[in-house]
N, C-alpha and C positions, 0 to 999 in steps of 0.2 A: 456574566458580563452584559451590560446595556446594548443593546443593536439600536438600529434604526427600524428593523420589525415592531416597536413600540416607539413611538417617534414623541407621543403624545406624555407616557411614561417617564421619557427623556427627557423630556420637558421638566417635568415635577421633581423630578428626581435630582437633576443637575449635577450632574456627574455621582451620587452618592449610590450606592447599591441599590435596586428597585426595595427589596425587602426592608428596607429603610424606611419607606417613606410608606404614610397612611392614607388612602384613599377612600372617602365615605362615601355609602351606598344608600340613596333613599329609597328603599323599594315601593311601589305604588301597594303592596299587603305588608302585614308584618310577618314574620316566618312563625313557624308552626311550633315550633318547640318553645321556646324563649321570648318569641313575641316580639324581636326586633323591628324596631319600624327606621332603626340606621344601621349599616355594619360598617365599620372599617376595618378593610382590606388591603394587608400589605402583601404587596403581590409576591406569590410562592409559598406565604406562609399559612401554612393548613393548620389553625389553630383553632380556638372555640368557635370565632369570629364567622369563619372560613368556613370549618364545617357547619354551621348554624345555619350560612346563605343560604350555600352550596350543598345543604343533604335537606334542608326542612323548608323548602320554600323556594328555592331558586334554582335547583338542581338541573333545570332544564339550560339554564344559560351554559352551563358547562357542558351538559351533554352537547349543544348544538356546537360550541366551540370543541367539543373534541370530534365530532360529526364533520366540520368543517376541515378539521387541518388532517384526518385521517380514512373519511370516507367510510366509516366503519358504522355498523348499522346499530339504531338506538335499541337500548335496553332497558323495557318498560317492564316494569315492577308493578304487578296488578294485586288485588285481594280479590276475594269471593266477596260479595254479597248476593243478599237474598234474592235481587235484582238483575245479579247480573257482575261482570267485573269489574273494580272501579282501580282508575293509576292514581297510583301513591305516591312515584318517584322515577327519577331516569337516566340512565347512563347511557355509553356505548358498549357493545359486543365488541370484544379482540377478536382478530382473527384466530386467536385458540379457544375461542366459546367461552371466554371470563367475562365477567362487568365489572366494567369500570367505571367510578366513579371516583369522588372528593376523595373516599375512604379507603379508598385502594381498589385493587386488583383481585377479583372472587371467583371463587369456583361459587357458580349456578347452583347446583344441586345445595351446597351447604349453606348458603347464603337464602336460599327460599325455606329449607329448613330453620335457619334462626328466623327470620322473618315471621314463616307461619306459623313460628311458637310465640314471636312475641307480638303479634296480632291477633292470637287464638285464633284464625280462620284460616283457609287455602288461600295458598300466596305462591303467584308466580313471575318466572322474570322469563316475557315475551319479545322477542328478537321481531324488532317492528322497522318500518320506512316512517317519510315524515310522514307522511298521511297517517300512519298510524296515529304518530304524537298529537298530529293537529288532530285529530279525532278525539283523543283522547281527554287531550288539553278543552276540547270543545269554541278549535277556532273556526272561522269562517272556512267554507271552501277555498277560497282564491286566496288564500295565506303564502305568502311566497317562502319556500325554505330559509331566508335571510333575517325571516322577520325578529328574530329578536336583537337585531343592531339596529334597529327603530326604538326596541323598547328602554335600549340605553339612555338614549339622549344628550349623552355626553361625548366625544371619540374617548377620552382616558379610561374611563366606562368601560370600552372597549376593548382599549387594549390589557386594563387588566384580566377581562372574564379570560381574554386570546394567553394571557401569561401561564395563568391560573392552569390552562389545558396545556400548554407545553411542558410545565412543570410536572404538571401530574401526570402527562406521559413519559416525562423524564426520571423523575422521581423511582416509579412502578415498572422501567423499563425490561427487566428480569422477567416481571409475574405478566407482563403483558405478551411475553414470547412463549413464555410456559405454557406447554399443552393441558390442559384440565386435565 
């Protein structure tokens, strides 16, 4: 049902179901898989769209909105290189040690085993603060925790990334209580 928690949603939507209506995403990159340089995002629905943003390219906007509504510490998805670790991708930790992300709810352990097989390299998922991400990310120092509700530019922007993370905690609500 629509709330006023999406006011801006509300808006668009006009009385119709949020999952209804399509919201397009210009991202300033294209994602990584597919090479979208637009998505449209109808909000809750975790579809090719969705997972495209939100696992190959954007994946941070969700971790910080699920960061945001649940205080749960991100989970950074590193690989080996020769160099050193490099982030690939980011969820949040549940408080029963899973990641979470677009694509559900993981136990750690098998999720870095498919990973490190299908990267050929060591691959792990690091229970990080922001500092980590912006480090990672290779943002300035003085990045404030919020910063990626600047990189919207839109409020509906926003309120869909905020849907996107209520849903997929709602969605996953089972595997996110699940002890690993």
């Amino acid at each position: 049902m629509n709330t006023t928690r999406y006011p801006h949603l509300d808006k668009a939507a006009a009385g119709r179901p949020f999952d209804q209506i399509g919201v397009e995403f210009w991202p300033s990159k294209p994602t990584t898989r597919r090479g979208l340089t637009c998505a449209v995002l109808r909000p809750g629905v975790i579809d090719d769209d969705a997972d495209e943003f939100f696992a190959w390219g954007y994946c941070w906007l969700l971790a910080a909105a699920l960061h945001e509504v649940t205080g749960w510490s991100y989970g950074l998805v590193e690989r080996r290189r020769e160099d050193g670790w490099e982030w690939t991708h980011v969820g949040v930790i549940t408080p029963a040690g899973r990641f979470l992300d677009i694509r559900g709810c993981h136990d750690r352990d098998r999720l870095t085993a498919t990973l490190t097989d299908g990267y050929g390299m060591p691959t792990r998922i690091r229970t990080g603060t922001f500092t980590d991400l912006r480090d990672a990310m290779g943002m300035p120092e003085d990045t404030e925790p919020d910063w990626w509700l600047a990189t919207l530019g839109e409020p509906i922007l926003t309120d869909v990334v905020r849907y996107f993370a209520a849903h997929v905690l709602d969605f996953y609500t089972a595997a996110v209580l699940e002890v690993a």
